[in-house]
N, C-alpha and C positions, 0 to 999 in steps of 0.2 A: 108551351114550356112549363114543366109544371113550377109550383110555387117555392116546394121544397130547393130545387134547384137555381131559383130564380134569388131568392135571399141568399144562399151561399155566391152569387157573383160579386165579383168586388166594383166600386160603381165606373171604372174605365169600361171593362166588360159589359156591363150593360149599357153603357153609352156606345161603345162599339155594336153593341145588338140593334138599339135602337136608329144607328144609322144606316143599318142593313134593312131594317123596316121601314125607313123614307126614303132607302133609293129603291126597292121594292115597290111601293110606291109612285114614285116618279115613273120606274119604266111602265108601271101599268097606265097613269095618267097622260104617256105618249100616245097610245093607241085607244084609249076612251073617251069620249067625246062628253058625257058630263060633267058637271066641275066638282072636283075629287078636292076643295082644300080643305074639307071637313076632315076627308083620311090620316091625313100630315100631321092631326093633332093629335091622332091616337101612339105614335110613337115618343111624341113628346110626352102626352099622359102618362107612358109607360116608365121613362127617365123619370121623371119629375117624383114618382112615386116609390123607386125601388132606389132608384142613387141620391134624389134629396141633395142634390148638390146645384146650386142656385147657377152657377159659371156655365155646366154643361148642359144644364135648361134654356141658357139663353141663347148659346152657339146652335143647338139642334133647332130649337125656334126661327136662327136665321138663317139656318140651311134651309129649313122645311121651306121655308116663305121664301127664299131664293129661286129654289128647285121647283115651286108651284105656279111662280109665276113664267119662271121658263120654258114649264110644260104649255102655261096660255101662251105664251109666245107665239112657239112654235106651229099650235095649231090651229094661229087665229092667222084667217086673209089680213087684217087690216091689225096696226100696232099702234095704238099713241103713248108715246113716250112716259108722259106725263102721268097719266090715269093709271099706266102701268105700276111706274113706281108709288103711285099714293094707294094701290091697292096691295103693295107688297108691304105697305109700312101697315096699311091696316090688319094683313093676314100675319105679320108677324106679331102686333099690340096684340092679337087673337091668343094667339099661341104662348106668347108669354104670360100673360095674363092668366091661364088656363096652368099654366108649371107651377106660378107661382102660389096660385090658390092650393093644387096638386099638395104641394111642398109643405105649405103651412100645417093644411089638414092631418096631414102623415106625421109632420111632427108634435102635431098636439094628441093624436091618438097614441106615440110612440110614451112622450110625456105620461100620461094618464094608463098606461098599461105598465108602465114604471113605478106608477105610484101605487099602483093597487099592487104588486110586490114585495113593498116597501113600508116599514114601518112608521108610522110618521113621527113617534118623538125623536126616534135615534138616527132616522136615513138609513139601518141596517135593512138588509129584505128580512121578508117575515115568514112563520112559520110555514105556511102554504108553500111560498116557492123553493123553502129551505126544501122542503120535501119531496119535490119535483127533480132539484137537481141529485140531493140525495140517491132518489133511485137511479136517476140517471150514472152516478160513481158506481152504482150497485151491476147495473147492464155492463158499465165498461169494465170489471170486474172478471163478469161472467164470462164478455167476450175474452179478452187482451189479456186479462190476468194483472194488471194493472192497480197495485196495491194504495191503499190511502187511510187516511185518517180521520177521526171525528173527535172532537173536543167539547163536552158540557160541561157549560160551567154555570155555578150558583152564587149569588150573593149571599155571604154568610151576616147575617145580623140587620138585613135591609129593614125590614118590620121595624128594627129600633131606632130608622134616620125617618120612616114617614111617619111614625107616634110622636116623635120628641121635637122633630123640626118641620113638621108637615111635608104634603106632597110637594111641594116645588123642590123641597132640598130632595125629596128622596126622585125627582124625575132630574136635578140634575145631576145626582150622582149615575142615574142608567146612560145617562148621554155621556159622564167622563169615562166612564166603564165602555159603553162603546168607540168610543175616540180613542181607549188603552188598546183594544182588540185590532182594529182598522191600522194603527200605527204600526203594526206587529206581525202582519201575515201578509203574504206575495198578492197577489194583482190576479193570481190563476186561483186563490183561497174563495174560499164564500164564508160570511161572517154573518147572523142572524138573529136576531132577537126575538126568543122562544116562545115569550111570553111571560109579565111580570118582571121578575127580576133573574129567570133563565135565560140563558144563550148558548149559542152552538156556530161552529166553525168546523169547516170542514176544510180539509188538509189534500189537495189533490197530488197525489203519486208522491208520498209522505208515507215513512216508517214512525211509528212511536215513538223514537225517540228524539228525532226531528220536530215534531209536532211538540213533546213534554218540556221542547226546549223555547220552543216559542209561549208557550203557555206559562210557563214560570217567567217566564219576562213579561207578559202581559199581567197575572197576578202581582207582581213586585212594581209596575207599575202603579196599579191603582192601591195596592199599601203605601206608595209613597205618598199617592197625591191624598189618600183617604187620611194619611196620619197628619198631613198639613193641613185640613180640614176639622179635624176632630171626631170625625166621621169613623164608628167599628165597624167598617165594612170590611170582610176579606173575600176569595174567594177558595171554592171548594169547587176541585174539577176531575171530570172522567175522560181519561182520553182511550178509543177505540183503537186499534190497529187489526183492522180486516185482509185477510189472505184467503178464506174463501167465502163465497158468497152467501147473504144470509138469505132467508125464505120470503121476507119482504122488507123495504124500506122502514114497516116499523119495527121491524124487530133487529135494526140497525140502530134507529135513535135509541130504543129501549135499553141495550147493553152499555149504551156510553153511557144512559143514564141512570143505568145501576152501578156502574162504575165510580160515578158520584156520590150516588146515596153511600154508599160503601165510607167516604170520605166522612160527609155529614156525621152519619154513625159513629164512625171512630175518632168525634173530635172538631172535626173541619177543617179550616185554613190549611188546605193539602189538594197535592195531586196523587190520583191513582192510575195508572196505565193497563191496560191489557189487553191481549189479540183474540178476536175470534177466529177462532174454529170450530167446526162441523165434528 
């Protein structure tokens, strides 16, 4: 099954697959005379790693070790009750045991592939991944025709919070600046921290003017909290609105972020909007 296809199932799905692979299982363990309970574990490895759901780890476990010992049952002359079931509790400790380590491991590489993402003062992702999905907006584009938005934005005056009040004031104004942003965009947005005291947000199946209205709400957010603080921070933003596709990913961030500089230039504390075209 390939992998690609295997991440896209939702974990009932793959708990259904994985049941189909221990009764699979089972019926070959009727007619083969070795002892197959090593097999039993590879369906459950297979739950335990793709669905990550501790409940469905434990029932396939006590099918598996149900079902294995009802294959020795079956094709043993002589049965003792007893030993049966103390080897079914140990083939199932097997098997749980084996999901659970599964489980852990998958979540800690899941964690840790999140974090390299991720920018660590602000929890925004970071520029790499920005740019990942960026091109990916860009493919759905070329396919679907599927319009969206890009927003950069600058800190106008940041230099003058980390000379005057040093870095802690000026890394907690990035974190309220990112906390203004994440308050302000849908769930389907991606929000990014550029680098320094740039950002970018990207507006998925978003017109310009949809996007320049979330952006002047996130700007009048952090002028409010900036002016209760004492803090000249404003912001100075370019927002993109693409209808056809650009030549690469960077020459996607590049326009919204000349669309900034534009701002900068003329002053700052503003937004500037505009659509590419070809």
């Amino acid at each position: 099954m390939p992998n690609s296809l295997i991440k896209k199932m939702k974990p009932v799905r793959v708990f259904l697959a994985s049941a189909a692979m221990t009764a699979g299982i089972f019926a070959a363990d009727l007619f083969i005379e070795p002892d197959m309970s090593i097999f039993y574990a590879l369906p459950a490895a297979f739950l335990a790693w793709n669905a990550r759901n501790r409940v469905m780890a434990t029932v396939l476990s006590a099918a598996s070790s149900s079902l294995w010992i009802y294959a020795e049952y079956l094709n043993s002359a002589g049965w003792n009750m007893l030993q049966g079931l103390w080897r079914t509790a140990v083939i199932f400790s097997f098997y749980e045991a084996i999901s659970i380590l599964i489980i852990r491991v998958r979540t800690l590489l899941d964690k840790e592939k999140d974090l390299a993402r991720r920018d660590q003062l602000t929890g925004l992702w970071n520029r790499r991944f920005f740019m990942k999905v960026a091109e990916h907006q860009r493919v759905i584009l070329e396919r679907y025709g599927r319009p969206f938005s890009m927003a950069y934005l600058d800190l106008d005056n940041f230099k003058h919070v980390n000379d005057n009040y040093g870095h802690n004031a000026g890394d907690a104004v990035i974190k309220t600046v990112a906390g203004c942003i994440t308050g302000r965009i849908r769930k389907t947005d991606l929000a990014a921290r550029m680098g320094g005291d740039e950002f970018a947000v990207i507006f998925t199946e978003t017109e310009s003017d949809r996007a320049e209205t979330a952006v002047r709400k996130i700007s009048g957010d952090i002028a409010k909290i900036m002016g209760e603080t004492g803090y000249p921070v404003t912001v100075s933003a370019g927002i993109a609105a693409y209808k056809t596709m650009p030549e690469d990913v960077d020459s996607m961030v590049r326009f919204a972020d000349s669309l900034m500089y534009e701002v900068k230039n003329a002053g700052k504390n503003s937004i500037k909007c505009g659509i590419f075209e070809k």
